[in-house]
N, C-alpha and C positions, 0 to 999 in steps of 0.2 A: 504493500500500500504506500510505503514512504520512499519507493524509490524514484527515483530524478533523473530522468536518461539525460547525457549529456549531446543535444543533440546537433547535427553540421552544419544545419539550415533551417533556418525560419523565416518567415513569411519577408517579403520586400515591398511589397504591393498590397494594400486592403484591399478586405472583400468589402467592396460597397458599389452601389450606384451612381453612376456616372453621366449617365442619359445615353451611353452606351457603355453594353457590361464589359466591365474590366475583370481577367482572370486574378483570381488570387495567386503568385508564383511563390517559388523559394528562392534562394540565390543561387544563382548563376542559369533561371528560366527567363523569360519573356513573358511580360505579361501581352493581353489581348492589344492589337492594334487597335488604336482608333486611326484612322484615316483622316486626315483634316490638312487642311493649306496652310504653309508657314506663317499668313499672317493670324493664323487661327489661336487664340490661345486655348491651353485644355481646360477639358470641363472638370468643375468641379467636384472634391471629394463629397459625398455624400454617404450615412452610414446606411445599411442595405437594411435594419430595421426599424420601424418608427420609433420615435423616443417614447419612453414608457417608464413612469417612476414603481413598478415593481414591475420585477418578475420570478416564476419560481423555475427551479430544473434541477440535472442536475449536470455533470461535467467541469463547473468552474463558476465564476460567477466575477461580474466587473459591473461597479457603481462609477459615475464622476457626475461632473453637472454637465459635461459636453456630449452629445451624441455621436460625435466623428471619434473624439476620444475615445469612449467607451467600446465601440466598435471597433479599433487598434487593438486595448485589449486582450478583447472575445475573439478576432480573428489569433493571435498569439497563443490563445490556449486551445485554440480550436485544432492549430497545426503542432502541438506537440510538448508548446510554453512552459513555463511555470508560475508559480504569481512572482517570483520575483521578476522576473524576465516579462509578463503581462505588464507588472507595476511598472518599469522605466519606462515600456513601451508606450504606456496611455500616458504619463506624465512628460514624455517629448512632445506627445501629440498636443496636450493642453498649451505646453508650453505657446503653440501655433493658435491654435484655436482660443484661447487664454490668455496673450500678450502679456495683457493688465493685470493679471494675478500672477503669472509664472514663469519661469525659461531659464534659459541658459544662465541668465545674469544674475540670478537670485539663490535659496537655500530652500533647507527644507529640514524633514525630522519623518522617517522612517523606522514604523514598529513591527515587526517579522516572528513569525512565528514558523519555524522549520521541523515540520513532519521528520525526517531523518533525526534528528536530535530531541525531539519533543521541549524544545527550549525556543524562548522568548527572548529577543535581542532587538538591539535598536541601532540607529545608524544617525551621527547629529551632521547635518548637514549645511550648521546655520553658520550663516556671513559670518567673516570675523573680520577685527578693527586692525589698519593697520600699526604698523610696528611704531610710529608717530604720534599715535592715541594718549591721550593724558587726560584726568579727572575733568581738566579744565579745558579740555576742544572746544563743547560747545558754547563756552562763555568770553564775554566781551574783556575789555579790558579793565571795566567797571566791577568785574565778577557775577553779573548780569546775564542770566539764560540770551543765548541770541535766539531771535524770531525762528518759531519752529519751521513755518512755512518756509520762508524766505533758504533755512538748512535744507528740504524736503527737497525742493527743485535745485540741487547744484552737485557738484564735483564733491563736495564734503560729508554729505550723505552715502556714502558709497562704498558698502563694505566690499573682502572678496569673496568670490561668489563660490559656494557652494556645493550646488545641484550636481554640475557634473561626475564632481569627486564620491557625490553617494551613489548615483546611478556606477560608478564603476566599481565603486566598492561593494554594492548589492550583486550585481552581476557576480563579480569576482566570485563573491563567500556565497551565492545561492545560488545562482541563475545557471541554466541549461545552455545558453546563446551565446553566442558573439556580442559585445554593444554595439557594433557594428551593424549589425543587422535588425538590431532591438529599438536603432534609431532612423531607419530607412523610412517607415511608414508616415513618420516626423516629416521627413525631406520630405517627401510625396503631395503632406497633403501641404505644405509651403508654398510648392512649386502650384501644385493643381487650384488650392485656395479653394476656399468654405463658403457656406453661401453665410450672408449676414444674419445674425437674430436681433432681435430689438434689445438684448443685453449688451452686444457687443458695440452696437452703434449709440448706446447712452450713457456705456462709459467711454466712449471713444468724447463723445459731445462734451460731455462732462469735463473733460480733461483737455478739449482743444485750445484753450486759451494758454496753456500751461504746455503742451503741447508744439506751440506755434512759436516760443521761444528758441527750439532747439530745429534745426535745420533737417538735421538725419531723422528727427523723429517728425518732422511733420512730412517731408519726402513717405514715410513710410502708411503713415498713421492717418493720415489727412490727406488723400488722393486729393486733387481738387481745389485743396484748400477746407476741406470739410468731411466731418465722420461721412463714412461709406452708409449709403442708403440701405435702410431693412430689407433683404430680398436679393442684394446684387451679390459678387462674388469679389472677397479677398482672396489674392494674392502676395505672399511675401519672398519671392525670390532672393532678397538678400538671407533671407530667413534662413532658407533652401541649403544657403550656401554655405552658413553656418554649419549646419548640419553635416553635409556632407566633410568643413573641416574635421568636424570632430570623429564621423564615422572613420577620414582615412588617417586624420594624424593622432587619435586618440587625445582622450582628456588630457593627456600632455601641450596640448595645442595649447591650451586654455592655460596651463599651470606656468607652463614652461617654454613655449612656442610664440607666434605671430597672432592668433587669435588672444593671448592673454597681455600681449605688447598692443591692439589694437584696442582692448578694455582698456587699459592702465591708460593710455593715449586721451581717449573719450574721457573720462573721471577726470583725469588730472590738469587737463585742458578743453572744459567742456565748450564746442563751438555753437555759437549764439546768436540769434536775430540781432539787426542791427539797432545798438542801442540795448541792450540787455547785457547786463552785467551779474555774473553767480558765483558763489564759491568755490574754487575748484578744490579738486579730492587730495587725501595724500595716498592712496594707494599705491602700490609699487611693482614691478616683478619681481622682486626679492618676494614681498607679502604675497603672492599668487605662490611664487615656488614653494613657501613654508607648509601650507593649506596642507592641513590635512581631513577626511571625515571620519572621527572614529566609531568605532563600537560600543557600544555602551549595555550595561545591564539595564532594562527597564526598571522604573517602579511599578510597586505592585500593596495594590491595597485591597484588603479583606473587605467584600461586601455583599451578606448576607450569603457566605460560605462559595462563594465566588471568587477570583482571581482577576480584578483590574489589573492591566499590565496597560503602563503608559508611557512616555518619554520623559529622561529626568532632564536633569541642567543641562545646558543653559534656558530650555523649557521650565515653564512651568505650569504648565498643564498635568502634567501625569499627578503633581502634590496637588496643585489645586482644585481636581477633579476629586482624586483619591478624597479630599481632605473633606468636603463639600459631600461625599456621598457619608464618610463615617459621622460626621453632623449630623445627619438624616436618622443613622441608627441610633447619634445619643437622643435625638430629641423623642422617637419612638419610644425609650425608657422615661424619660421623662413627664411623656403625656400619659402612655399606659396605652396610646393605641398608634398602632402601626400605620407608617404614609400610606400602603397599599389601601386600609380604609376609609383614610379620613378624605372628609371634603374636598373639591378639586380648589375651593379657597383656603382652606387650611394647609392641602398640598402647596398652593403656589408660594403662602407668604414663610410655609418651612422652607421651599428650595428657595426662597430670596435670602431667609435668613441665613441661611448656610454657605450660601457663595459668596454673600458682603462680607462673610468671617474667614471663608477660605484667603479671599482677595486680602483682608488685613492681614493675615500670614504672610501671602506668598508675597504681597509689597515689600513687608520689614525683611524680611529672610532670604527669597530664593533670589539670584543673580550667577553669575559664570565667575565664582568666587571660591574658595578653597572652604569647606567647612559648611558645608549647608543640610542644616540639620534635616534632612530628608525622615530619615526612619521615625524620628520623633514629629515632626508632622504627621506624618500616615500614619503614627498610632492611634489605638482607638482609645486611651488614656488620654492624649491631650484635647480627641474632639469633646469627650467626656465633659473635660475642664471647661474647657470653650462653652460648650452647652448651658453648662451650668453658672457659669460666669454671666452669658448673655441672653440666653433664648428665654421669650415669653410667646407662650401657644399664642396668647390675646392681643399683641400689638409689637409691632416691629421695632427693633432696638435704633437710636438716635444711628444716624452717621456723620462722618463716618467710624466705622467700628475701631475699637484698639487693638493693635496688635496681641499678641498672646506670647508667650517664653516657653517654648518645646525645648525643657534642660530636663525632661521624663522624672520632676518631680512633680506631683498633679493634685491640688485641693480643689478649691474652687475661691482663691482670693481675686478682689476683684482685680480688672484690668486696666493699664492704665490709659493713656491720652489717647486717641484717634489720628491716623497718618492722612494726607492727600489720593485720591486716586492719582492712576497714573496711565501715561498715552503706550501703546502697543499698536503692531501688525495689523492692517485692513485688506492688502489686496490679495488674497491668498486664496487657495483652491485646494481638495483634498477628492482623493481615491481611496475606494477599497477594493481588494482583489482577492480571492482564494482557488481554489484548483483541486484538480481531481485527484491528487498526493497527502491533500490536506495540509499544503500550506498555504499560510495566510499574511497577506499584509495590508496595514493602514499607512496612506504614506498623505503628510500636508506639506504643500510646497508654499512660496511665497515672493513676491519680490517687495513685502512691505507695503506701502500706499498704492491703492489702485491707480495703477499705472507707474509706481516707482518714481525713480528720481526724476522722470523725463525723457531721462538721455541714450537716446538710444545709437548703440555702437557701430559706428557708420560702415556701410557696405556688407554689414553682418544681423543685420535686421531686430536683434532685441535688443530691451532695455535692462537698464540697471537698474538694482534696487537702489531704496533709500533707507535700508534695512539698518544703518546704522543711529536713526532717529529715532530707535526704540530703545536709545542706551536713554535714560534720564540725566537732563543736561544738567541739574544742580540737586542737590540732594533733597530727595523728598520733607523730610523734616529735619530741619538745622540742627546740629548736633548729635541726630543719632546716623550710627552709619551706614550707607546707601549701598547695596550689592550689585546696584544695576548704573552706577557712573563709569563713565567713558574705559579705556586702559586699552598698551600694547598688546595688540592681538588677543583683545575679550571681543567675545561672542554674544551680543544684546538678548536679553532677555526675549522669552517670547511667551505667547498663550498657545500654541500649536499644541493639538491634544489628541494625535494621531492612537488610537484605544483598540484593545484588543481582550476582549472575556475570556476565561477558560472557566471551565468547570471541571474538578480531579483532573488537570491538564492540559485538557482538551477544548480548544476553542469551541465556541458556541456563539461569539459576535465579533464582529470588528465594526467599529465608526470611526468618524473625525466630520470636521467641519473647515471652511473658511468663515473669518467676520472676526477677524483681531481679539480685541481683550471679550467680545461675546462667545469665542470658540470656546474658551471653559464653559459657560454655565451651558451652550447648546447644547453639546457632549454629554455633560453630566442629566441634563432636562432628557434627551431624548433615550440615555440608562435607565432612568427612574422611570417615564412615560412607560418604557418596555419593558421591563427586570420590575418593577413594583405596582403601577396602575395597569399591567395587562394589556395595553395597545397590542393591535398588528405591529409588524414594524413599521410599516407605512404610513400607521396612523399616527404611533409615536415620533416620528421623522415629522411627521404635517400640523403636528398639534399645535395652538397658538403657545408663544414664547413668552418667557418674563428674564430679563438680564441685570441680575444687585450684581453691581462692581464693586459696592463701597462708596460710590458716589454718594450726593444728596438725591439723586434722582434714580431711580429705577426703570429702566427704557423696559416696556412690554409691548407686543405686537395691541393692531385696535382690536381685534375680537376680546382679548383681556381687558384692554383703558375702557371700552364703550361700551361692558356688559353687565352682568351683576357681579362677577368677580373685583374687577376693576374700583367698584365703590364700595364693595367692601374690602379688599386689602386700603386702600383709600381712608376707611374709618380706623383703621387697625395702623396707620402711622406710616402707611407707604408714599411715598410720593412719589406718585406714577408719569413719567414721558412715553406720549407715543411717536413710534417707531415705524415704520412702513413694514420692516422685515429683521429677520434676525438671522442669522447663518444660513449653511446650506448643506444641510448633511448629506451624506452617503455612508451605506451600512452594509454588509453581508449577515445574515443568522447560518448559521451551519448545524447541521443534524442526520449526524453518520456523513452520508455522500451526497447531502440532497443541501439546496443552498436555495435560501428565501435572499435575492437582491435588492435594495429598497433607493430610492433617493426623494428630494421633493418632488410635490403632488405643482408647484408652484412658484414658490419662491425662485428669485432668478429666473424665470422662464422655465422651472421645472427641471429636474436632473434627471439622466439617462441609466437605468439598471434593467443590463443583459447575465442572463444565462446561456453556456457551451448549449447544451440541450432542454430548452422550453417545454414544460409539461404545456400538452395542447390542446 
């Protein structure tokens, strides 16, 4: 069952529609002729099944928000794949289809679960700062946070990237393929180009003024002068050609080569509309050569005789998740009745309350720092404390919350001052993949702000992140000390909460989300939605949201603010913002060989989940 053929050839070409069919090949076949005159360009990638936010089967199983991606995937385990080898594949492809949330110039955090070893491992994949980084980058000379925005759009936001390095180090330790071959289908649909959805063209709009600064990124981004209309077809050939670098010179290109001399070039000298002036970067090829993406043990929190296995530092999702669900089980002792029965309002204002206390944690505590009391957060002793410290069944505790002291001595003394929220990751995207070997991975990519820094690396078609915007530019509260300020070659905190269940070992879910510091409590909402109120997974995945950061304010989707929930958390001390939307999950369930696929019913235009073989 756990065996992994290493296999010569995989797929080059999707199976998808074209408006004429293109054969699915391997490498070194041909795929189908189209016929068409040179000045013809080709038609577009299209995935061969409708988008469908479930499906059941069984053979493997691929969630994302994109339908061209998803179908990347499925066609990969269709021909022989594995999820790790699925997972790069659908995450090149978003890269294409996903500009604004993902690619080549960005990171990511990869959770894996490997049938051959029945072992959970993770891969951190996140920007790091370079070697030039000090407490005090983002500050003036006043010692003065400099304007966030103003850092967001330039050379100085600009960690190094990532992605590549985990796609070759997943391949390497799991995958069955070449990355060479695992990123053709990438090229493909670059070169062939997608048709537009009304996602793609409103954050393109969104972002055009910001956009229209940088030269290479409006050449790319802005045909016209203006986002690509709903219905036409992108094309990114520089994109293409990206790709192809990295297929023939390896992610060496990127570390150590002409494509990572072409990044550092763009960051460091970002070229500008005339009359625009921005910060440029200090990254280096020295800091691209250094990169590494390691391995890492997951966290893993006990919940409800389950095995959450999540990503640790410089994340902090895996605690903040962990930490938020064992709040849930003190408050269960405390009320004397379990979330599974209580009210969907007494549900909502415990998962509010549990995540404003997570987030107080993981503020004070987690960072890319030496010393981070991980095990003692995920205990169910200090949620215990925390509980008991702050939880009132009958009305929501002031914010923002105080931190708490995980030194695994636990009363229940009160706690002291309240910290500031703080800003995190927005443009980011996330995949779940599993296979017919039974393994599994949750993988969230990122390049930071929708849309990243802007600046997109010229003749090579994506952007860079601005991933380094999520270190905190002055210390959250004065005096005590901040794990998340600037430093040589630290890795910015993040909320990426790429999640993976077992039960006696044995997976039985994977999720994750995009939507920055909202990817904790989605993750964690759509666990409890499933594992405690008995949703489908679909429904749990679609069910309205509520997002406690810690803030003064509470963002919940309007079915929550506009219903009878909404004014009664409301009387109960919440103060509710509404929200348009909140994350965008994607899930697999697994059970023996058979795999329930789930993604949005809506949000973002609905997410795409395929199964190898469709029950029909």
């Amino acid at each position: 069952m756990h065996h992994r053929p290493r296999l010569s050839a995989v797929v080059v070409g999707v199976a998808m529609v074209t408006g004429a069919a293109l054969g699915a090949g391997v490498i070194g076949s041909a795929a189908a002729a189209v016929p068409r005159t040179v000045s013809q360009a080709p038609p577009p990638v299209q995935p061969a099944e409708p988008k469908v936010p479930v499906m059941t089967g069984g053979g493997g199983a691929v969630s994302s928000v994109d339908a061209v991606a998803t179908q990347v995937g499925i066609d990969v385990l269709r021909k022989g794949g594995n999820a790790a080898d699925a997972a790069v594949a659908t995450a090149a492809a978003l890269g294409v289809t996903e500009p604004y949330s993902a690619g080549i110039g960005g990171g990511g955090f990869l959770v894996y679960y490997d049938a051959r070893s029945g072992r959970v491992q993770t891969i951190d994949g996140r920007e790091a700062a370079p070697a030039t980084f000090t407490p005090t980058t983002f500050t003036g000379s006043d010692g003065a946070a400099l304007d966030f925005a103003t850092v967001v759009s330039s050379g100085l936001s600009v960690g190094v990237p990532g992605t590549p390095a985990l796609w070759d180090e997943a391949v390497h330790r799991w995958g069955s393929a070449p990355l060479a071959s695992l990123l053709k289908p990438a090229e493909e649909v670059a070169r062939r180009g997608f048709v537009v959805d009304t996602t793609f063209h409103q954050q393109t709009a969104d972002n055009a003024a910001r956009f229209a600064k940088f030269p290479a990124t409006a050449k790319v981004f802005l045909p016209d002068g203006q986002a690509p209309a709903v219905g036409s077809v992108f094309r990114n050939p520089d994109l293409a050609r990206a790709y192809r670098e990295l297929r023939t010179g390896g992610v060496s290109s990127l570390y150590r080569g002409p494509l990572g001399a072409a990044v550092v070039d763009a960051a460091r000298k970002p070229a500008t509309a005339a009359g625009v002036s921005v910060y440029p970067g200090q990254i280096t090829t020295a800091d691209l050569a250094r990169y590494r993406a390691p391995v890492k043990a997951p966290t893993v929190a006990d919940y409800r005789g389950l095995d959450v296995d999540g990503m640790p530092v410089p994340s902090s999702g895996g605690i903040a998740v962990g930490e938020a669900l064992n709040l849930l089980e003190a408050y269960d002792q405390r009320t004397g009745e379990p979330v599974a029965r209580a009210s969907e309002t007494q549900y909502l204002h415990r998962f509010a309350e549990s995540t404003a206390t997570a987030f107080a944690d993981r503020n004070r505590w987690v960072g890319d720092v030496p010393g981070v009391p991980t095990n003692e957060l995920l205990s169910q002793g200090f949620a215990d404390e925390r509980a008991c410290q702050l939880f009132d069944a009958a009305k929501a505790h002031a914010r923002p919350i105080p931190a708490g002291q995980p030194d695994g001595s636990y009363t229940c003394e009160p706690a002291g001052a309240g910290a500031a929220p703080t800003r995190d990751d927005h443009g980011t995207t996330n995949l779940t993949v599993a296979d017919r070997w039974g393994n599994v991975a949750s993988y969230t990519l990122t390049i930071e702000q929708t849309g990243g820094s802007g600046i997109t690396v010229p003749g090579y078609g994506f952007l860079l992140n601005n991933e380094l915007t999520d270190f905190n530019f002055t210390p959250v509260t004065p005096g005590v000390p901040d794990p998340n300020l600037p430093g040589a070659g630290k890795r910015p905190r993040s909320s990426m909460s790429p999640t993976i269940v077992l039960d006696k070992g044995t997976p039985v879910l994977a999720v994750g989300s995009p939507g920055g510091a909202t990817i904790i409590t989605t993750v964690a909402q759509v666990l409890t939605e499933y594992l405690d109120r008995d949703l489908d997974l679909v429904d749990a995945i679609a069910a309205p949201r509520i997002s406690s950061r810690n803030g003064a304010r509470t963002e919940a989707e309007p079915a929550i603010v506009n219903g009878p929930q909404g004014a009664a958390l409301t009387a109960m001390g919440h103060t509710l913002t509404s929200v348009p939307e909140l994350g965008a999950a994607t899930a697999i369930a697994l059970d023996g060989g058979r795999f329930e696929a789930a993604a949005e019913t809506s949000r973002r235009g609905g997410g795409s989940a395929q199964v190898v073989n469709p029950d029909r």
